[in-house]
DRENFIVEX-254011 format. One record per residue (C-alpha): residue number from 1; residue in three letters; chain; x, y, z. Coordinates in Angstrom, 1 decimal, padded with zeros to 4 digits, always signed. Example, Ala and Ser with C-alpha at 12.3 -4.5 7.8 and 13.67 -1.06 7.14 Angstrom:
<recs>
REC num residuo cadena     c1     c2     c3
REC   1     ALA      A +012.3 -004.5 +007.8
REC   2     SER      A +013.7 -001.1 +007.1
</recs>
This chain:
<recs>
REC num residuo cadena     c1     c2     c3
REC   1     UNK      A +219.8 -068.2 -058.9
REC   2     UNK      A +219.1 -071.8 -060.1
REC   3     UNK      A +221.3 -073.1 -057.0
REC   4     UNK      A +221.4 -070.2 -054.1
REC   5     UNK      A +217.6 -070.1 -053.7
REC   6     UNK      A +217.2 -073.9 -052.7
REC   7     UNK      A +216.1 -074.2 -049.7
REC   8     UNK      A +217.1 -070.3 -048.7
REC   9     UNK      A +213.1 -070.6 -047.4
REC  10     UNK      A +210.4 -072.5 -045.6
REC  11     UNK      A +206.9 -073.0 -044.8
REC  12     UNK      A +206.2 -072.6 -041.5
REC  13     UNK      A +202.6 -072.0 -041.0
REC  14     UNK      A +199.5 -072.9 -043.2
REC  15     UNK      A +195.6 -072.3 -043.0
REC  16     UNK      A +192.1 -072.6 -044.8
REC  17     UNK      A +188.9 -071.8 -044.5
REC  18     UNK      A +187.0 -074.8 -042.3
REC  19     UNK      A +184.8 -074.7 -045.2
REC  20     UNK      A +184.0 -074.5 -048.8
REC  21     UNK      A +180.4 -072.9 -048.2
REC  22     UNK      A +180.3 -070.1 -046.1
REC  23     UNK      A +177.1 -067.6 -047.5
REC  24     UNK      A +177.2 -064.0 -046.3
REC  25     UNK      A +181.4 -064.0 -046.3
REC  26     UNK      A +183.1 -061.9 -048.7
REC  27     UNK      A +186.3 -063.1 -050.8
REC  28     UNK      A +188.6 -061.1 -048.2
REC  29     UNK      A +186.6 -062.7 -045.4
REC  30     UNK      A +187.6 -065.8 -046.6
REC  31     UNK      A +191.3 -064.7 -047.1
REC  32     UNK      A +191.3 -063.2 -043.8
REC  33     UNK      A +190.1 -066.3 -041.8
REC  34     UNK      A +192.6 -068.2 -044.0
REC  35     UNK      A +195.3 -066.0 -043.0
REC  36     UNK      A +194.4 -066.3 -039.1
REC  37     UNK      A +194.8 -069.8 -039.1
REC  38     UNK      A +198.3 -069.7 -040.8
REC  39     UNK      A +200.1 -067.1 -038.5
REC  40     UNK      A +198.3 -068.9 -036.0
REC  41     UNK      A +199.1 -072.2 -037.1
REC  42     UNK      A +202.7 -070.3 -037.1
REC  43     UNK      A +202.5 -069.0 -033.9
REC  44     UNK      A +203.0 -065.5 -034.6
REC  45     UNK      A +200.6 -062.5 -035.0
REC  46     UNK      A +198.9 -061.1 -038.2
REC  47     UNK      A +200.6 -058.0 -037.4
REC  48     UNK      A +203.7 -059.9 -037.6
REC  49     UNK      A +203.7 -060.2 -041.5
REC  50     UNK      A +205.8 -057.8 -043.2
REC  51     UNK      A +205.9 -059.5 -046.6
REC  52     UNK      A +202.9 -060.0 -048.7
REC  53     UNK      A +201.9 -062.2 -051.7
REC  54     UNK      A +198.4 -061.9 -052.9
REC  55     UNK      A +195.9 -062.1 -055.4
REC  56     UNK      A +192.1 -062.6 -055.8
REC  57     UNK      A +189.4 -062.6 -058.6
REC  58     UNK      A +187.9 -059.7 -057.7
REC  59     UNK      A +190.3 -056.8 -056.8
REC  60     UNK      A +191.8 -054.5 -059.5
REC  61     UNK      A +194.7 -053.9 -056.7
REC  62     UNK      A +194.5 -057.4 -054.7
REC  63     UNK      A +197.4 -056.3 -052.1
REC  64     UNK      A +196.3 -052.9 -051.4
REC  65     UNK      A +193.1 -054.0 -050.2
REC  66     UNK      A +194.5 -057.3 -048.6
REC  67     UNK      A +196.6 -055.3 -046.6
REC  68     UNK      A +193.9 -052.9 -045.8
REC  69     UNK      A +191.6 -055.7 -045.1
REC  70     UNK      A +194.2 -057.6 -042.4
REC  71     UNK      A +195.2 -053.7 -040.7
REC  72     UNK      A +198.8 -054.6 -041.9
REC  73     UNK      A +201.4 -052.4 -043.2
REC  74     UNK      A +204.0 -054.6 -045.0
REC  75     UNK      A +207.4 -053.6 -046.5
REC  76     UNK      A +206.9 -055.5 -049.6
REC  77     UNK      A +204.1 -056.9 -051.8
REC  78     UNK      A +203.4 -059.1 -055.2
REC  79     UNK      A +200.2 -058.7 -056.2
REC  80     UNK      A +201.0 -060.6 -059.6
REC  81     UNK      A +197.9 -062.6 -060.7
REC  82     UNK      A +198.9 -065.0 -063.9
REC  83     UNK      A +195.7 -067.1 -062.8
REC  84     UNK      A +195.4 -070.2 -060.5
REC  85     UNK      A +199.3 -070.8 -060.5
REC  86     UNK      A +199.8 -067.2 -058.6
REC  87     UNK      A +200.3 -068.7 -055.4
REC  88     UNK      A +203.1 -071.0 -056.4
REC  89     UNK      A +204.7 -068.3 -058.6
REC  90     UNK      A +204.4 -065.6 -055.2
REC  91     UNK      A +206.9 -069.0 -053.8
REC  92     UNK      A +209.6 -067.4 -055.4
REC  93     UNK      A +209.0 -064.1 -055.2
REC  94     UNK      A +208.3 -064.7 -051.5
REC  95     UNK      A +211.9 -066.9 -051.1
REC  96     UNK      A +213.8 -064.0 -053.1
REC  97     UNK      A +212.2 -061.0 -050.7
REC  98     UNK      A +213.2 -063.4 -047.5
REC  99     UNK      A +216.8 -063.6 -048.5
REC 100     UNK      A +217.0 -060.3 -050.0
REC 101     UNK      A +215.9 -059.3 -046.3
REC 102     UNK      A +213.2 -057.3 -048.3
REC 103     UNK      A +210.8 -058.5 -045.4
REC 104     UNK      A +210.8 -061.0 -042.2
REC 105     UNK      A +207.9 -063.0 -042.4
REC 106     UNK      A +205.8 -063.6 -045.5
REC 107     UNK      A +202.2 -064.6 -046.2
REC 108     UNK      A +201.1 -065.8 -049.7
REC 109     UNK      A +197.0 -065.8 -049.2
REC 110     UNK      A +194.1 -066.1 -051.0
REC 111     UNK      A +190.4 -066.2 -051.0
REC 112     UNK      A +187.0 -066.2 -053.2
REC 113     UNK      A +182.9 -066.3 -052.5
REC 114     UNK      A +182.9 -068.1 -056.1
REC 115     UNK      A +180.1 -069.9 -055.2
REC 116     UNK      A +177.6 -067.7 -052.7
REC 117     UNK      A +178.2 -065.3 -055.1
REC 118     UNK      A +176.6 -067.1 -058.1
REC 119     UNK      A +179.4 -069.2 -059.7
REC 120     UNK      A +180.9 -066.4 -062.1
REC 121     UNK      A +184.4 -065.6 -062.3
REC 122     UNK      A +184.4 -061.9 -062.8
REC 123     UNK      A +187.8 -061.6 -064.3
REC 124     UNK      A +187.6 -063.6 -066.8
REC 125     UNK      A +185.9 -060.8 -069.1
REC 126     UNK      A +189.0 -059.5 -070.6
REC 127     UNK      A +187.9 -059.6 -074.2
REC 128     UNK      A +189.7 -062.5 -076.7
REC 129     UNK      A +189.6 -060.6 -079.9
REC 130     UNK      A +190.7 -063.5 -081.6
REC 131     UNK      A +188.3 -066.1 -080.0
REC 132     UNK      A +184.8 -063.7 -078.9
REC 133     UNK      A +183.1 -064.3 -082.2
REC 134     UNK      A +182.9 -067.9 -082.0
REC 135     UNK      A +181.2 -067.5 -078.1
REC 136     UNK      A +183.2 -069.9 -075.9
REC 137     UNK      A +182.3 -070.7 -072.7
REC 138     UNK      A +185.8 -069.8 -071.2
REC 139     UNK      A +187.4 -071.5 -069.7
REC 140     UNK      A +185.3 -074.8 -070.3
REC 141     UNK      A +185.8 -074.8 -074.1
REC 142     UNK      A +189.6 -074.1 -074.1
REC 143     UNK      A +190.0 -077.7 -072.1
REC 144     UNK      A +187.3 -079.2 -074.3
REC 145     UNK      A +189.4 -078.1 -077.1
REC 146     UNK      A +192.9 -079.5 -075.4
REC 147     UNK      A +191.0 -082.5 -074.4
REC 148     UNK      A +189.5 -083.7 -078.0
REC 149     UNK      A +193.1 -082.6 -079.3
REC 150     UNK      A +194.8 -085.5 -076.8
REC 151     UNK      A +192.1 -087.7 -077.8
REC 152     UNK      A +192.2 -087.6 -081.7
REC 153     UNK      A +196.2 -087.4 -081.3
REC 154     UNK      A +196.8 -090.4 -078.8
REC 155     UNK      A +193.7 -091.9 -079.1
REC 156     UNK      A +192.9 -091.3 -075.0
REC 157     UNK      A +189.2 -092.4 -074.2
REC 158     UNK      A +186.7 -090.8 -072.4
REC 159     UNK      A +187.4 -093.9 -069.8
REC 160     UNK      A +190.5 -092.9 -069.1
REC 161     UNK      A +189.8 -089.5 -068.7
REC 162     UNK      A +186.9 -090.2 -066.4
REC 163     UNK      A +189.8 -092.3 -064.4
REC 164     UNK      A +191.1 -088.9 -063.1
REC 165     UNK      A +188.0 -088.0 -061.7
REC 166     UNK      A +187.5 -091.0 -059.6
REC 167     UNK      A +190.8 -091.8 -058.4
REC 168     UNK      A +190.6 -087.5 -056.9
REC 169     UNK      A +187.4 -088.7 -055.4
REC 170     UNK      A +188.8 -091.6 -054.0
REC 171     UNK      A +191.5 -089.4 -051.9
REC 172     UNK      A +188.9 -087.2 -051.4
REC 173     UNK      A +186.7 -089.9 -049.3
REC 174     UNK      A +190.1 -090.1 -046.8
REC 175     UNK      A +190.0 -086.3 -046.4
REC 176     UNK      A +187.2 -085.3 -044.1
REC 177     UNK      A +187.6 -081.5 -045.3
REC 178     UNK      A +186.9 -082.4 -048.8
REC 179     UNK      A +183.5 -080.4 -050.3
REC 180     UNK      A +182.9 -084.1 -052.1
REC 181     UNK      A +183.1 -087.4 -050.9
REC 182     UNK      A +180.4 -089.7 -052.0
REC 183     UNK      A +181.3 -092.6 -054.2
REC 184     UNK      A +181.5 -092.1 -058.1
REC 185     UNK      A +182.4 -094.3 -060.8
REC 186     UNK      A +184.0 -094.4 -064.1
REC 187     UNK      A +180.2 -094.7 -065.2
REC 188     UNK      A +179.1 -091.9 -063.2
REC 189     UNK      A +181.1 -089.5 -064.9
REC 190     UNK      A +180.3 -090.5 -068.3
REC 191     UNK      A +176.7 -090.1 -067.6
REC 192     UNK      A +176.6 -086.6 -066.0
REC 193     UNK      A +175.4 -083.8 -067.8
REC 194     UNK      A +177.8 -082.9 -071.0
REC 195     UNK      A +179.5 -079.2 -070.6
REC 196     UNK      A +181.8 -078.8 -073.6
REC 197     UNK      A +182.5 -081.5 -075.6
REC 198     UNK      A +183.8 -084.0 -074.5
REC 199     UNK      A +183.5 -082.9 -071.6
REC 200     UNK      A +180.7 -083.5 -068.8
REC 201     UNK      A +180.1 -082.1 -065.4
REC 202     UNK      A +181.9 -084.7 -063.6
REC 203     UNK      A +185.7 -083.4 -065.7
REC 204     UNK      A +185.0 -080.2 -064.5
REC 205     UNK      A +186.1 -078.9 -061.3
REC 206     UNK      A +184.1 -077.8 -058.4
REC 207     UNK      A +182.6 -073.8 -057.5
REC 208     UNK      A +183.5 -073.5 -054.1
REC 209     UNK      A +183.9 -070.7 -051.7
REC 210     UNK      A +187.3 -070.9 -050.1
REC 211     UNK      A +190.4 -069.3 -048.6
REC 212     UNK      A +194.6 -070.2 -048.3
REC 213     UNK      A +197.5 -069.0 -047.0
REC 214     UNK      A +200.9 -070.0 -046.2
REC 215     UNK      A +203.4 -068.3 -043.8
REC 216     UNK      A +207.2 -068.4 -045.0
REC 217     UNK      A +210.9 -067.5 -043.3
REC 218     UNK      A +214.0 -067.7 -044.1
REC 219     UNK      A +215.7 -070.7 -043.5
REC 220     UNK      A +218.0 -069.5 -041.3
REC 221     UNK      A +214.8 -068.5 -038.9
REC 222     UNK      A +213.0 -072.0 -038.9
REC 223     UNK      A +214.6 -073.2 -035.5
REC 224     UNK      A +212.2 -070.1 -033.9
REC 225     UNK      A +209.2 -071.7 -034.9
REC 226     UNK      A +207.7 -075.1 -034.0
REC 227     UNK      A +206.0 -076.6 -036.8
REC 228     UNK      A +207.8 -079.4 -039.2
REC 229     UNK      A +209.4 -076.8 -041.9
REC 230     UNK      A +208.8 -077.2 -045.4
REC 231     UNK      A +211.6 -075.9 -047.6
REC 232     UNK      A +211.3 -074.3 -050.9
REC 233     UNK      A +213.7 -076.0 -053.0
REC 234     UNK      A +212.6 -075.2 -056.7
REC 235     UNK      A +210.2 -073.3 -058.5
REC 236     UNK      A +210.2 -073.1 -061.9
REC 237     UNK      A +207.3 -070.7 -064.5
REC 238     UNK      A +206.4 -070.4 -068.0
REC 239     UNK      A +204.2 -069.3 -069.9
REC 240     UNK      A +203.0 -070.1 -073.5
REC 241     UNK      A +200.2 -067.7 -074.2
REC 242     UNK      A +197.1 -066.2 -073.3
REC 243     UNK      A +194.2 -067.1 -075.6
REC 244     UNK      A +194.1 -070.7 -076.3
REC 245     UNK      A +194.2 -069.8 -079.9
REC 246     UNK      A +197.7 -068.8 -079.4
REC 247     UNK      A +198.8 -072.1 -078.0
REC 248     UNK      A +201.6 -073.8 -080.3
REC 249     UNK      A +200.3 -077.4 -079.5
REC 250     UNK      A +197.3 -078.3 -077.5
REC 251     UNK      A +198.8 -081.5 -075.8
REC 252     UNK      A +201.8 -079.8 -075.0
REC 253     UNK      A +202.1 -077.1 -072.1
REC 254     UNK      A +204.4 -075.0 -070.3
REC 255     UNK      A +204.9 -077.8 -067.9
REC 256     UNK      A +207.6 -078.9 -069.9
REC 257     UNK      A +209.7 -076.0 -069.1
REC 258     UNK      A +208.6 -074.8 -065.2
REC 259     UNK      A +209.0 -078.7 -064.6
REC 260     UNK      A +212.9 -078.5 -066.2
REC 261     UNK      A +213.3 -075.2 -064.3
REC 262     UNK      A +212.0 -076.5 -060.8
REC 263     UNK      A +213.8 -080.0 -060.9
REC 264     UNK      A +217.0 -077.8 -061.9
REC 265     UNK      A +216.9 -075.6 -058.9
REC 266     UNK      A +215.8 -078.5 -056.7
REC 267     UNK      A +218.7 -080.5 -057.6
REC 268     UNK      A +216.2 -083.8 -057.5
REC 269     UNK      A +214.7 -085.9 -060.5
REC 270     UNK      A +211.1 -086.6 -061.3
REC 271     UNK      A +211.4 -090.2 -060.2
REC 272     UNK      A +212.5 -089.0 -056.5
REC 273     UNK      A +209.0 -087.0 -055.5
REC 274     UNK      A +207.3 -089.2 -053.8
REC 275     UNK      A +203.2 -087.0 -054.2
REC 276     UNK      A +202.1 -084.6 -056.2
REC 277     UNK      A +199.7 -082.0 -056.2
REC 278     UNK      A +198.5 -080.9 -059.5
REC 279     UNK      A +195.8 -078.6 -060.5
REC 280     UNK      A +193.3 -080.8 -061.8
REC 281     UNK      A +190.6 -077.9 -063.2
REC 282     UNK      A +189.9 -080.3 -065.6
REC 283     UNK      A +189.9 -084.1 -065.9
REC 284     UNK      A +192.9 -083.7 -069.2
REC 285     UNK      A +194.9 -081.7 -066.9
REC 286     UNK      A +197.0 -084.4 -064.9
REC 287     UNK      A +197.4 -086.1 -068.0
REC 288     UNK      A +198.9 -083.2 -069.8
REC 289     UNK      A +200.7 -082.1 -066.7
REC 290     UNK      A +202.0 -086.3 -066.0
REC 291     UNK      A +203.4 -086.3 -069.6
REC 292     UNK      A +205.3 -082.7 -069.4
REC 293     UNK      A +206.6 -083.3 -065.8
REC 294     UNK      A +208.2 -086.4 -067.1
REC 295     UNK      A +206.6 -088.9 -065.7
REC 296     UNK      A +205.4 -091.2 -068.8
REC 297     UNK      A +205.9 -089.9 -072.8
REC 298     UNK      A +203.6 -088.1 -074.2
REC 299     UNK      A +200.4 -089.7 -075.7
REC 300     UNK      A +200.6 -092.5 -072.8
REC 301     UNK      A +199.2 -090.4 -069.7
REC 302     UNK      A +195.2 -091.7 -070.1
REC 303     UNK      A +196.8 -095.4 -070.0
REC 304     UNK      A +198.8 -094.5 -067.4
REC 305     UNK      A +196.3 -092.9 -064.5
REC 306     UNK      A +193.9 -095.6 -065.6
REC 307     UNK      A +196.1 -098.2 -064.5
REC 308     UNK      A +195.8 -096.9 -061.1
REC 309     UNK      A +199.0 -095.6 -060.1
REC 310     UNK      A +198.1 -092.3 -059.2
REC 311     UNK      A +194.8 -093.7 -056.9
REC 312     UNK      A +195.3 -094.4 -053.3
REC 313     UNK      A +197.2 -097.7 -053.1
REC 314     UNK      A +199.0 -096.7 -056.5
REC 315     UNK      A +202.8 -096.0 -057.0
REC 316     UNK      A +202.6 -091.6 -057.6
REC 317     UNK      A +200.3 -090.7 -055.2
REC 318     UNK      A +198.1 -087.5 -057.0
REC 319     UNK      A +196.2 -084.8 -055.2
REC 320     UNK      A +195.6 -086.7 -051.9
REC 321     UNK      A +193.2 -084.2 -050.4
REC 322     UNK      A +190.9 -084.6 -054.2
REC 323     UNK      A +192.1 -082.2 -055.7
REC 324     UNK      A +190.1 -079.1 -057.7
REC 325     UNK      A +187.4 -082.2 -058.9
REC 326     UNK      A +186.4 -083.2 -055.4
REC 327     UNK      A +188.4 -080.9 -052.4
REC 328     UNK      A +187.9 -077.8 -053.7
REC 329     UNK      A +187.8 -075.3 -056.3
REC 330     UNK      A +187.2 -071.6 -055.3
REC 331     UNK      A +188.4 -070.3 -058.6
REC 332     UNK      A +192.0 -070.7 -058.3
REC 333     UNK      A +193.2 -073.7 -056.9
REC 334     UNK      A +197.6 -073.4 -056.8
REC 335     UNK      A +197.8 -072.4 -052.8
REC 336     UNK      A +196.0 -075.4 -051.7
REC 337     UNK      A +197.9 -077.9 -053.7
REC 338     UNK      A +201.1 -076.3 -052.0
REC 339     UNK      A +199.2 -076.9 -048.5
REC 340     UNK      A +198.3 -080.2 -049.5
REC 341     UNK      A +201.9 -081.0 -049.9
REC 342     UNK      A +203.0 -079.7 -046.7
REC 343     UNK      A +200.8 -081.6 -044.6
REC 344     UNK      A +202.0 -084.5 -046.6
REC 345     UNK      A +205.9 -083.4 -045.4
REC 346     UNK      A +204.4 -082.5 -042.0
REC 347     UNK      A +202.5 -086.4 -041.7
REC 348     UNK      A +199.5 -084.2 -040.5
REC 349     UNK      A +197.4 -085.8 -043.5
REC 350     UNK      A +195.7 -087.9 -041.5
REC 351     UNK      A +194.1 -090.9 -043.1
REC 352     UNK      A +195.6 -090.2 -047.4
REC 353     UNK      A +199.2 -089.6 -045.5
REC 354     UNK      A +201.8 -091.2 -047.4
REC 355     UNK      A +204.2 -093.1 -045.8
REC 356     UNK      A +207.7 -091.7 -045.9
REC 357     UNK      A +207.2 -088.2 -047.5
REC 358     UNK      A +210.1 -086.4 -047.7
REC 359     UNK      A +209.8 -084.5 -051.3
REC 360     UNK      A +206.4 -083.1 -052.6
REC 361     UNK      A +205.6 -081.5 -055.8
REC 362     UNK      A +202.6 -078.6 -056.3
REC 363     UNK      A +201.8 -078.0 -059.9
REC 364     UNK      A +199.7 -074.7 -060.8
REC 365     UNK      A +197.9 -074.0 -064.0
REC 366     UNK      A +196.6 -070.2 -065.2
REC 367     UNK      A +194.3 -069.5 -067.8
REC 368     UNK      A +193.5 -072.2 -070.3
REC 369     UNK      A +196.9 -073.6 -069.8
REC 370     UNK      A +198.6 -070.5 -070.3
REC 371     UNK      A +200.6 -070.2 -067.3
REC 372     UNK      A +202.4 -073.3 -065.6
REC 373     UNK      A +204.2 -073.2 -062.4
REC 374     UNK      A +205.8 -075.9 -060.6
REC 375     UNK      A +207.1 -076.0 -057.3
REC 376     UNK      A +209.0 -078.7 -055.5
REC 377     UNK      A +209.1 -078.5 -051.5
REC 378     UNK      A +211.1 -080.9 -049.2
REC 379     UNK      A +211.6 -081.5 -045.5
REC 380     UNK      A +214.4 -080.9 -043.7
REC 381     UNK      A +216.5 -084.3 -044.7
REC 382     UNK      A +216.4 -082.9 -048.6
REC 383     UNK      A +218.9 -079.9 -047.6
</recs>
């Protein structure tokens, strides 16, 4: 598997919402309009998908009532929900039911009211009898706990964390579609109201409303479509465990091993992906995720994104639309970092389009770093 899959699909439509504030819409009414603008985007019909990959934060059976919601009646569905690196994970699953001829064209979709509906994540009430005594606020104080782990460990300052924050805001203030654009500063976020120590409001991601969706073939059906392809080359999972309790080492995550896995299948190197797209719920998550992916040792990722290689201008180009901390954040994040990087193949980014992309990487995070999926898509000169 870690060679037939490359490339055996593509990416031939994608939509979102036109908005990340849309009171009085529902979480499916967000997926839905997200899911019109794909298969139009595609040039097909909604009643053209036969292949469904879904989840949401509100629905027990997510693709019984997403199929019931778009009046579709598909021939195979995923419904798998390991948290905001779903939509990357439903990239396999998706590429395996294409070649398996399981289904014709697929649609990996979601969407949330996270924040007309008050900001709460309903499923994230599964008890943590291991963790409910002490009263976290979940997920904050899971990342506050990574976070002051990295820091006493490596010694990374609040500075460099805060470095994250502005260089997503930075992209975000070339993306027109981004929920925040106004200028911030290292001081800025430093002074904004303290969530979990040590973090403050300005590490944390946004509560948006929002929808996604992506429209895949098989390879061998791109030439019936017009839009620039992007081919799924690798994805690689893991998982490390559920309650942050459980995890082995705080600064280490799963990364490590759905980063091996994905490069493997790919058949490319870290040093050849010219952006990446990682979840950034947090402002210690592209560190982490920079250090586990192979792109500077462990301990040296706070040093590394403050010297402005990951900012626009800089040498790694990271989350050019702003990422979860200033694009937007509507509970899970994973299918827009995988749109972001196919406008970046496509060169329909507009004004954060990176010269010469040809490789992108989208990085998805569940839990409190429990599940990590990477994905690495290419355009038609990596086959």
């Amino acid at each position: 598997m870690a060679t037939s899959t490359r490339g055996a699909s593509a990416i031939v439509g994608i939509g979102a919402t036109p908005g990340w504030n849309s009171p009085g819409f529902s979480a499916l009414d967000q997926l839905g309009i997200a899911v019109q603008a794909a298969a139009a985007d595609a040039g097909i019909g909604v009643d053209q998908i036969d292949g469904l990959f879904t989840s949401t934060l509100t629905h027990f059976m997510p693709a019984l009532s997403v199929a019931e919601y778009l009046g579709i009646h598909p021939t195979y569905m995923d419904g798998t929900n390991i948290g905001g690196s779903s939509f990357l994970a439903h990239l396999l699953s998706a590429t395996l039911a294409l070649q398996a001829g399981l289904c014709k064209v697929a649609c990996i979709c979601y969407g949330s009211n996270q924040l007309s509906a008050g900001g709460k994540l309903t499923t994230l009430t599964e008890p943590a009898p291991w963790e409910a005594m002490y009263s976290p606020r979940n997920p904050i104080s899971g990342y506050a706990l990574a976070t002051a782990r990295h820091m006493h460990q490596y010694g990374t300052t609040r500075e460099q964390l805060a470095s994250v924050a502005v260089a997503a805001r930075q992209w975000a203030q070339l993306n027109p579609a981004a929920h925040e654009r106004g200028p911030m500063s290292i001081a800025d976020v430093l002074d904004s109201r303290p969530i979990s120590d040590p973090l403050t409001l300005r590490d944390c991601c946004l509560v948006t409303d929002g929808g996604g969706a992506m429209i895949l073939v098989a390879a061998e059906r791109v030439p019936e479509f017009t839009n620039t392809p992007a081919y799924v080359l690798g994805v690689g999972e893991a998982t490390t465990h559920r309650q942050i309790s459980s995890m082995e080492d705080l600064t280490v995550t799963g990364a490590v091993q759905s980063g091996r896995r994905a490069f493997e299948m790919a058949r490319v190197a870290p040093q050849e992906i010219d952006v990446l797209q990682l979840y950034d719920a947090f402002t210690i998550n592209p560190i982490l995720f920079l250090e586990d992916l192979g792109y500077c040792a462990k301990g040296e990722g706070g040093a590394f994104v403050a010297s402005g290689v990951t900012a626009p201008g800089g040498a790694l180009p990271v989350n050019t639309n702003g990422g979860g901390l200033s694009c937007n954040h509507p509970g899970m994040y994973g299918i827009f970092a995988a749109i972001e990087a196919v406008h970046q193949i496509r060169r329909s980014a507009g004004a954060r389009q990176v010269d010469g992309v040809d490789l992108a990487l989208a990085h998805g995070n569940g839990g409190q770093l429990a599940s990590q999926v990477t994905a690495i898509l290419g355009s038609r000169a990596t086959l």
